[in-house]
PDB file of N, CA, C and O in Angstrom:
ATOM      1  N   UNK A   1     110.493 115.652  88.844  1.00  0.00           N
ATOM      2  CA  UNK A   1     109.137 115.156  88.766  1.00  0.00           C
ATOM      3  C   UNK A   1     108.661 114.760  90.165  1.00  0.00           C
ATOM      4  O   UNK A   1     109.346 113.894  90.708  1.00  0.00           O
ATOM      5  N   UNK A   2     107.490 115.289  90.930  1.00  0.00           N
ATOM      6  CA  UNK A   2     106.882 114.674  91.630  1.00  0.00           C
ATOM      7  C   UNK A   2     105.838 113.939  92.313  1.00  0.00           C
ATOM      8  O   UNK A   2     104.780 114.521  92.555  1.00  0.00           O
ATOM      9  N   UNK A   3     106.023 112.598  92.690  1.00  0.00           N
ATOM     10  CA  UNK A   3     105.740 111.204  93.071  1.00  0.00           C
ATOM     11  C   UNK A   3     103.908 111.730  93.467  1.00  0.00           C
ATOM     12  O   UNK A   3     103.644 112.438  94.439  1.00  0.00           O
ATOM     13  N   UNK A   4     103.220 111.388  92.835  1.00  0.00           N
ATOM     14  CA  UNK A   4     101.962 110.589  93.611  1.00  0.00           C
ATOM     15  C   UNK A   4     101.786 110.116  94.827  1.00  0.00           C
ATOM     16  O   UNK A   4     102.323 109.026  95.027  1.00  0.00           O
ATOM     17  N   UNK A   5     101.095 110.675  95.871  1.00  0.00           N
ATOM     18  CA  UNK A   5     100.844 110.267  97.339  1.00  0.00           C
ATOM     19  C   UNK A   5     101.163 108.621  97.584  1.00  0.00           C
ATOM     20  O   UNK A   5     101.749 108.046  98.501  1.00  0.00           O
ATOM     21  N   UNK A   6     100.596 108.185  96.504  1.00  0.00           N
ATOM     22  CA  UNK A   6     100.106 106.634  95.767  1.00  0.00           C
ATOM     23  C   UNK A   6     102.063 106.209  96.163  1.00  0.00           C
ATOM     24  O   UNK A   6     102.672 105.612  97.051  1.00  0.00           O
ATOM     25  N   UNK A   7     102.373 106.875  95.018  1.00  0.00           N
ATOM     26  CA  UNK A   7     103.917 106.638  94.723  1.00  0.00           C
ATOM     27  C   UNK A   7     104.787 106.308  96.003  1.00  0.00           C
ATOM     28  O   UNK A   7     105.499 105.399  96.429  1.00  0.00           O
ATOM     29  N   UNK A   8     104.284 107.680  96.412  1.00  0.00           N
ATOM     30  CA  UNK A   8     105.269 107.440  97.949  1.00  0.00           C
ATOM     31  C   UNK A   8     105.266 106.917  99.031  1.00  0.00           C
ATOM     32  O   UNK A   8     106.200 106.802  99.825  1.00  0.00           O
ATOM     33  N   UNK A   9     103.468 106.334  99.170  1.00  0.00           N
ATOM     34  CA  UNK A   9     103.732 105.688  99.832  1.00  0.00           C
ATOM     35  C   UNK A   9     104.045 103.744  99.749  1.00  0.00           C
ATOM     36  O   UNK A   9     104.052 102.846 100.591  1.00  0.00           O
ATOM     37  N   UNK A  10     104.269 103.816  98.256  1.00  0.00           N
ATOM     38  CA  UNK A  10     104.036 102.259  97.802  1.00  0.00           C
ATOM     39  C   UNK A  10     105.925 102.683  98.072  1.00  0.00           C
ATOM     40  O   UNK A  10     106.273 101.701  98.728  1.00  0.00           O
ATOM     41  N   UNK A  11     106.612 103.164  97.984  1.00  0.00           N
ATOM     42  CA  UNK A  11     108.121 103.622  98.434  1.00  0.00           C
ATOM     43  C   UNK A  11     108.335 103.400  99.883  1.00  0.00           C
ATOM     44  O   UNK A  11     109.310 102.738 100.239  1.00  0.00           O
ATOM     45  N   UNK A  12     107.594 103.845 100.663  1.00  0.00           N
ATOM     46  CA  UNK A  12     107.576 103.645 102.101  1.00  0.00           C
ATOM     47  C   UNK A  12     107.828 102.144 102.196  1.00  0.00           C
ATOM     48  O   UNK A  12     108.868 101.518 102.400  1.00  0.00           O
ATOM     49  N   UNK A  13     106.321 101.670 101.944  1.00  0.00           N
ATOM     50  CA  UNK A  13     106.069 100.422 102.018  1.00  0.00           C
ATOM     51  C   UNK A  13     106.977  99.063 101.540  1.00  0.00           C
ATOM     52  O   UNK A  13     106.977  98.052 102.242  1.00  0.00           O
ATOM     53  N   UNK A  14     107.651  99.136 100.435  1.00  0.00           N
ATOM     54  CA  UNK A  14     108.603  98.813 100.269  1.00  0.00           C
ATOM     55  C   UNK A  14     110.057  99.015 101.122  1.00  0.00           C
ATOM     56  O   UNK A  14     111.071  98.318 101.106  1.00  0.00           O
ATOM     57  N   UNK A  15     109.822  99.940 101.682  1.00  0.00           N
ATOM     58  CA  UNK A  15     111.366  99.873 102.820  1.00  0.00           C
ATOM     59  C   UNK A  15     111.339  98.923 103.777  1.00  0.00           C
ATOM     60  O   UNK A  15     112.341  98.388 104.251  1.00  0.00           O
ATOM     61  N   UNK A  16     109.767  98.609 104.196  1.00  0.00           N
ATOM     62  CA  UNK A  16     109.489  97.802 105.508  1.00  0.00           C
ATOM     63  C   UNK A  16     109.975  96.349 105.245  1.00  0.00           C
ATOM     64  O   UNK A  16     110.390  95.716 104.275  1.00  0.00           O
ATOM     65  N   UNK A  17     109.761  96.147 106.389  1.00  0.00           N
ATOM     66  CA  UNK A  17     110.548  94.576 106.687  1.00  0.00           C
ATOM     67  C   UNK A  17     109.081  93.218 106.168  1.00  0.00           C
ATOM     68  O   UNK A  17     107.873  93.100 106.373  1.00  0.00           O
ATOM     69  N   UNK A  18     109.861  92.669 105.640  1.00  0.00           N
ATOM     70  CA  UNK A  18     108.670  91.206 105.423  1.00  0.00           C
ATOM     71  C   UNK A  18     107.866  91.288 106.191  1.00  0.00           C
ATOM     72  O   UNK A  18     106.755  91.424 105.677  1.00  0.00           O
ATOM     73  N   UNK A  19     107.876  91.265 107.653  1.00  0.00           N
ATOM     74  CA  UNK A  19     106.776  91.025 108.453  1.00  0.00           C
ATOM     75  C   UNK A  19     106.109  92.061 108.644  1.00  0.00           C
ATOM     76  O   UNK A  19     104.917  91.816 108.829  1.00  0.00           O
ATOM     77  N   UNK A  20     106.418  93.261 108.680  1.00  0.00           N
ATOM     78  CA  UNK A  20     105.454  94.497 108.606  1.00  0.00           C
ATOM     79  C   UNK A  20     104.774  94.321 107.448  1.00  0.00           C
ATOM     80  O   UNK A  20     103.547  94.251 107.529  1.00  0.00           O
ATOM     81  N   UNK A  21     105.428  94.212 106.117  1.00  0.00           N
ATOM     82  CA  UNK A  21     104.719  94.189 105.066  1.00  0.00           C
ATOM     83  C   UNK A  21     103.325  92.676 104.636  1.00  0.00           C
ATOM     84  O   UNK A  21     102.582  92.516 103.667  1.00  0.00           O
ATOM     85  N   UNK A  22     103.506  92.015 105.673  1.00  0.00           N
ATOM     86  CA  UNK A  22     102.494  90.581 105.696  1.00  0.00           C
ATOM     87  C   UNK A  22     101.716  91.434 106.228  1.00  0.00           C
ATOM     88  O   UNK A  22     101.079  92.145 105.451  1.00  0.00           O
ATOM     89  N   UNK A  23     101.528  91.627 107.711  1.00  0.00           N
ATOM     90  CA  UNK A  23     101.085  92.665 108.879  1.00  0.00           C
ATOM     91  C   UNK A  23      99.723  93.564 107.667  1.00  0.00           C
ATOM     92  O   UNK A  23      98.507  93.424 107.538  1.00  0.00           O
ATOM     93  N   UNK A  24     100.717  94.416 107.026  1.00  0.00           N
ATOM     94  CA  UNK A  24      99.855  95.821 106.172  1.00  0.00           C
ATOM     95  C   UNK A  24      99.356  94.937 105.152  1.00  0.00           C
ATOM     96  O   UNK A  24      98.195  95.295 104.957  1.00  0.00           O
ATOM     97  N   UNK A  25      99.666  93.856 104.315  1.00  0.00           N
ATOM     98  CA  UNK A  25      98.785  93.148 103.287  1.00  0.00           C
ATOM     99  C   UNK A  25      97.559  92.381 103.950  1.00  0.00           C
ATOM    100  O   UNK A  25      96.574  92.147 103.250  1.00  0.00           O
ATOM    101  N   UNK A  26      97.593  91.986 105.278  1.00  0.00           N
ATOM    102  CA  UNK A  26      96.916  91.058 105.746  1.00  0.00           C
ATOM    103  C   UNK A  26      95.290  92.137 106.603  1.00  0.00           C
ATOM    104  O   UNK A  26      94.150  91.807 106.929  1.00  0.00           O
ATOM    105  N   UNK A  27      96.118  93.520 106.655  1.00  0.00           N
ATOM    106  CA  UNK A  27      94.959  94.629 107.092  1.00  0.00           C
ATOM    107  C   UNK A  27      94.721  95.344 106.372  1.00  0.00           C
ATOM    108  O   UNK A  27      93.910  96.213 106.692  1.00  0.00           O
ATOM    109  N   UNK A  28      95.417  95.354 104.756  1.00  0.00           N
ATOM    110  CA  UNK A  28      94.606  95.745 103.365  1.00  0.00           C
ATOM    111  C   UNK A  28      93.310  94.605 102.993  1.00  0.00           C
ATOM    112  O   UNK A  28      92.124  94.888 102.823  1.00  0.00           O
ATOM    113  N   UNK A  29      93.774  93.627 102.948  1.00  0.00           N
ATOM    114  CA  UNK A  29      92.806  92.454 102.834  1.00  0.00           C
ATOM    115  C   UNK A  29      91.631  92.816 103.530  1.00  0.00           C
ATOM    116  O   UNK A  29      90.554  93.294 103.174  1.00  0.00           O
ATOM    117  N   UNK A  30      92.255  92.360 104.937  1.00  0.00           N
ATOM    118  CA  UNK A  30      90.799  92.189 105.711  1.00  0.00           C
ATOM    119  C   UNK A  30      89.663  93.820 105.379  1.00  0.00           C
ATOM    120  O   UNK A  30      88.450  93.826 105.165  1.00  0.00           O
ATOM    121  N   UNK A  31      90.560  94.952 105.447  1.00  0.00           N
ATOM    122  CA  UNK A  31      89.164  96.383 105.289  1.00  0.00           C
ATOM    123  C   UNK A  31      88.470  95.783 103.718  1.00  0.00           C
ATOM    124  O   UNK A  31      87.258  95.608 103.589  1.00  0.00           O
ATOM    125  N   UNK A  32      89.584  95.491 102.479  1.00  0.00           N
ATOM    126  CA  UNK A  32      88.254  95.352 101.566  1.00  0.00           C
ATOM    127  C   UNK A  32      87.633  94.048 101.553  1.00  0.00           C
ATOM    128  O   UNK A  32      86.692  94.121 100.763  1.00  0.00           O
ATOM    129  N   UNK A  33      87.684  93.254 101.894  1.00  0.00           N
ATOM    130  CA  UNK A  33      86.816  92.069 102.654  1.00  0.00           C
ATOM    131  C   UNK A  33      85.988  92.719 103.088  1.00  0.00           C
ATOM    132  O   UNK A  33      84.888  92.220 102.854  1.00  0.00           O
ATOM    133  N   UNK A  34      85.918  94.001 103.854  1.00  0.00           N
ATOM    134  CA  UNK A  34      84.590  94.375 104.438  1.00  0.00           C
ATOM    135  C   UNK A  34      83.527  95.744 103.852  1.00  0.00           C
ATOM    136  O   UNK A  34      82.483  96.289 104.211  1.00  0.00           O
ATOM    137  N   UNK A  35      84.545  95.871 102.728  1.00  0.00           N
ATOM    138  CA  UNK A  35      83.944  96.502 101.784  1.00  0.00           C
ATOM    139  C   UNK A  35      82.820  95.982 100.680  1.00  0.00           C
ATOM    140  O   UNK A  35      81.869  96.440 100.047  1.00  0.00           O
ATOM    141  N   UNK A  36      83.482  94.825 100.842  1.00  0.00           N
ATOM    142  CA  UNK A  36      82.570  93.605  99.448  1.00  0.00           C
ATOM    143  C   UNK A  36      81.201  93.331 100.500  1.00  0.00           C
ATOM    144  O   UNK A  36      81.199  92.470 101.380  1.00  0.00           O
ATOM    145  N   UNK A  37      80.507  93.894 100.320  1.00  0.00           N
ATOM    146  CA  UNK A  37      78.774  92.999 101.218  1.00  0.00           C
ATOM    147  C   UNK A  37      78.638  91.742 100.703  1.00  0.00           C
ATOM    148  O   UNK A  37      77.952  91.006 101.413  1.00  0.00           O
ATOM    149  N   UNK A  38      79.121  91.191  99.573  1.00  0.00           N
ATOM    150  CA  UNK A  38      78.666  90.074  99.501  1.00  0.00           C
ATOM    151  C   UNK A  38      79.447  88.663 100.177  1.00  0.00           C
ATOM    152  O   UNK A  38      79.102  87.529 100.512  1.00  0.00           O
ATOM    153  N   UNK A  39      80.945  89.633 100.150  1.00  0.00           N
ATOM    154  CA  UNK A  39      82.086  87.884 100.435  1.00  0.00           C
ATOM    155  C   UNK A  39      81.814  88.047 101.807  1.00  0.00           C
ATOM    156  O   UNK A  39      81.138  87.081 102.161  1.00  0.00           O
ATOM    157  N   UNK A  40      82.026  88.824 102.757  1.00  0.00           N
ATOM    158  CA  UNK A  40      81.544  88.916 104.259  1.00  0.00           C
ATOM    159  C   UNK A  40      80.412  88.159 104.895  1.00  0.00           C
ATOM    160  O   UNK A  40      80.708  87.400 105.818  1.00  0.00           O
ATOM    161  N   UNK A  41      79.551  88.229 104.642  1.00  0.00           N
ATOM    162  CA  UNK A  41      78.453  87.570 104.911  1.00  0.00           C
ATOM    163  C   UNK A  41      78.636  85.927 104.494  1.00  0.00           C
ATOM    164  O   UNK A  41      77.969  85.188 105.217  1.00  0.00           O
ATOM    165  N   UNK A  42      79.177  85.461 103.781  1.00  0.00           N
ATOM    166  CA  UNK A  42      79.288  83.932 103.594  1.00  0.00           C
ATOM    167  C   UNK A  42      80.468  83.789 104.500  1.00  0.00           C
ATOM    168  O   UNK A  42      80.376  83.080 105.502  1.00  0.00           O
ATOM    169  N   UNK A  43      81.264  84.246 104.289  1.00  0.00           N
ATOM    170  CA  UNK A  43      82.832  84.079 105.215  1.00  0.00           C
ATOM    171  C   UNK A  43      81.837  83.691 106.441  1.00  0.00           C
ATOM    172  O   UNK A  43      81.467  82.535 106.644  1.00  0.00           O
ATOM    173  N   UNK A  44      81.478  84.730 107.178  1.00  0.00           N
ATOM    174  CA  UNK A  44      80.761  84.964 108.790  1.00  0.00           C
ATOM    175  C   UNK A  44      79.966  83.130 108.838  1.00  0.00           C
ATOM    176  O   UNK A  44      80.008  82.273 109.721  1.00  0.00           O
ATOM    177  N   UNK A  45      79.526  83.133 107.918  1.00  0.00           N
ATOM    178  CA  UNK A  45      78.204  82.260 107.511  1.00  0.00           C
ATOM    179  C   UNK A  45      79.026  80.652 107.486  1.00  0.00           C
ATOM    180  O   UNK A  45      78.476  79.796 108.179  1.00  0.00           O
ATOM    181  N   UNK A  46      80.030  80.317 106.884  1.00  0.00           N
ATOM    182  CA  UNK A  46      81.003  79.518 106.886  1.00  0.00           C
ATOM    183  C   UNK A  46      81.700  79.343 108.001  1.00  0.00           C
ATOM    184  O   UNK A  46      81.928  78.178 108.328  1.00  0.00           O
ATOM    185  N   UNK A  47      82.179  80.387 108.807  1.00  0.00           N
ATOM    186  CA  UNK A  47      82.819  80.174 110.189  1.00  0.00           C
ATOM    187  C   UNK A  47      81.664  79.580 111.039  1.00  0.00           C
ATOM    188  O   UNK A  47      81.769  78.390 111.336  1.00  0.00           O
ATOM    189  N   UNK A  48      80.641  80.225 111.440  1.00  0.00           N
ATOM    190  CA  UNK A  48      79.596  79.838 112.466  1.00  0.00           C
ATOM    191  C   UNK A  48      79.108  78.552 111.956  1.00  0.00           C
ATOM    192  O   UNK A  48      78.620  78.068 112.977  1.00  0.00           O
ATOM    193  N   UNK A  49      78.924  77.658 110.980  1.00  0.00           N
ATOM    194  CA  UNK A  49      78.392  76.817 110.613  1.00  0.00           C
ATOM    195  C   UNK A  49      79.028  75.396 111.346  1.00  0.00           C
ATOM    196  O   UNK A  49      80.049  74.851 110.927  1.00  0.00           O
ATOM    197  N   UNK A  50      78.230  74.902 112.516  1.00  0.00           N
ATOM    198  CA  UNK A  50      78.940  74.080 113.887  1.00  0.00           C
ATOM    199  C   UNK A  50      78.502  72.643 112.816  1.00  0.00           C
ATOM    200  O   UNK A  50      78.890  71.670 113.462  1.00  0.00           O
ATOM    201  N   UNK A  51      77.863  72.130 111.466  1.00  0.00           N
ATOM    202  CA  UNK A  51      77.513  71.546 110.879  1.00  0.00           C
ATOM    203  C   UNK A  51      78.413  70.930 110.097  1.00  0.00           C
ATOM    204  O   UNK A  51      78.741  71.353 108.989  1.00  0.00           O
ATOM    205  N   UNK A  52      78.823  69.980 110.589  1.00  0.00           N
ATOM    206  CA  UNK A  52      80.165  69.459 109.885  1.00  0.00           C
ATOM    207  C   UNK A  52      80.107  68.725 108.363  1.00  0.00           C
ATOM    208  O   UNK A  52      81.001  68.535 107.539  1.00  0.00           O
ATOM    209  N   UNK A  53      78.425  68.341 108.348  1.00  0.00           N
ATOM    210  CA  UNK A  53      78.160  68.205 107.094  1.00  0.00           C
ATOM    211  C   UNK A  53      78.626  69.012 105.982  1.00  0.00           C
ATOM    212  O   UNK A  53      79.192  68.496 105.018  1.00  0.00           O
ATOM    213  N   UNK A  54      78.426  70.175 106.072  1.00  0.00           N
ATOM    214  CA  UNK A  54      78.424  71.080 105.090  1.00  0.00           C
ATOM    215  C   UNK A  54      80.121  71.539 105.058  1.00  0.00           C
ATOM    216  O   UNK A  54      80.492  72.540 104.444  1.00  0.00           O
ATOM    217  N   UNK A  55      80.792  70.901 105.597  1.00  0.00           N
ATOM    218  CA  UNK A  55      82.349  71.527 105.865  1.00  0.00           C
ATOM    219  C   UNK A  55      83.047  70.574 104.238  1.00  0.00           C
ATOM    220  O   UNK A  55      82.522  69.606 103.687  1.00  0.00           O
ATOM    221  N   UNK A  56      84.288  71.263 103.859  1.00  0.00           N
ATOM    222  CA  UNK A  56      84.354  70.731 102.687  1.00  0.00           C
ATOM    223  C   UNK A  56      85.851  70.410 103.055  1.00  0.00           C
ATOM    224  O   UNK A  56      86.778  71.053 103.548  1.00  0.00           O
ATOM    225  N   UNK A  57      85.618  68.760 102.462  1.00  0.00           N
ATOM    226  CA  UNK A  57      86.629  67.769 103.106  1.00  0.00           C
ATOM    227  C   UNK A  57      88.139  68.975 102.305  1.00  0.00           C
ATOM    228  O   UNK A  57      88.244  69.800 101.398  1.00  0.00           O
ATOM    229  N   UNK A  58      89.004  68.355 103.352  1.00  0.00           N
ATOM    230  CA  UNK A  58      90.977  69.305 102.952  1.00  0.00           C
ATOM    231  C   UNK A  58      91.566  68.463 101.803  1.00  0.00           C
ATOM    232  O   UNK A  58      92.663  68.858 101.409  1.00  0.00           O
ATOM    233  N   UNK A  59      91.120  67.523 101.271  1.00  0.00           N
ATOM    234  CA  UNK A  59      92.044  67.003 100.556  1.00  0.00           C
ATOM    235  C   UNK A  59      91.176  67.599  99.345  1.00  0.00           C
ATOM    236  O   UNK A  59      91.859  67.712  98.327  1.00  0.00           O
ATOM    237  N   UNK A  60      89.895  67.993  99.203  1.00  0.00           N
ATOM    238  CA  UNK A  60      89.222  68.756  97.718  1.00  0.00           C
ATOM    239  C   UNK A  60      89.601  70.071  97.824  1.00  0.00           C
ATOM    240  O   UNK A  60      89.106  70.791  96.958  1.00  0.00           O
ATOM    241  N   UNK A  61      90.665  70.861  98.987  1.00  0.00           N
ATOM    242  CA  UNK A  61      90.735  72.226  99.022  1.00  0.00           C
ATOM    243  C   UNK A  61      91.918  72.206  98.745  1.00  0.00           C
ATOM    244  O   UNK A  61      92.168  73.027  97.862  1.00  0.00           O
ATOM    245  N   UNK A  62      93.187  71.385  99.246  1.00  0.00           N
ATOM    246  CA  UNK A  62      94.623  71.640  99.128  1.00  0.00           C
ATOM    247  C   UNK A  62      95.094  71.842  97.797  1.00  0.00           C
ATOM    248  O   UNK A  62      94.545  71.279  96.850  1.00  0.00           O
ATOM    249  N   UNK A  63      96.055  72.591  97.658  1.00  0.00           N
ATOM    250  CA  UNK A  63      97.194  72.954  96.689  1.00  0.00           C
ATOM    251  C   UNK A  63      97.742  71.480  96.067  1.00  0.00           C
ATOM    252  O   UNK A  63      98.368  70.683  96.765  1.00  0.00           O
ATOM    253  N   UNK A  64      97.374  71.216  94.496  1.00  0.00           N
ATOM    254  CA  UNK A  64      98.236  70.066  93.885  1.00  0.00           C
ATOM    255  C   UNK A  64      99.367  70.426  93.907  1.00  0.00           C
ATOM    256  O   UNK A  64      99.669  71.612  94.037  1.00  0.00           O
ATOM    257  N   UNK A  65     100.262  69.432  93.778  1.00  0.00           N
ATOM    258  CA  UNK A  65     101.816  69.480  94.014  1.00  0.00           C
ATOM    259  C   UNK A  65     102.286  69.681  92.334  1.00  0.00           C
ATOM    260  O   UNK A  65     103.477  69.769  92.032  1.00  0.00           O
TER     261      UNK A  65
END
């Protein structure tokens, strides 16, 4: 039987080392991040915002234990 382009290369990808594989998840992310028109534009919009008002305090964002 043979493998799906898909297949082989999710096979590849799996051989790689942890940090290559952060590396390729972290530059899958970011292209469809820039595929979505809508999450891009707030992201951009959230970084530039020098307004500390509007910044949302870390202890309403962090991970409960």
């Amino acid at each position: 039987m043979e493998l799906s382009p898909l297949d082989e290369l999710s096979a590849q990808i799996r051989k790689l080392s942890a940090a290559d594989q952060d590396q390729l998840a972290s530059m899958l992310l970011m292209e469809r991040l820039k595929r979505n028109k809508l999450v891009m534009p707030t992201i951009h919009q959230r970084i530039d915002d020098a307004e500390a008002d509007n910044w949302q305090a870390w202890d309403s964002n962090k991970p409960r234990a």
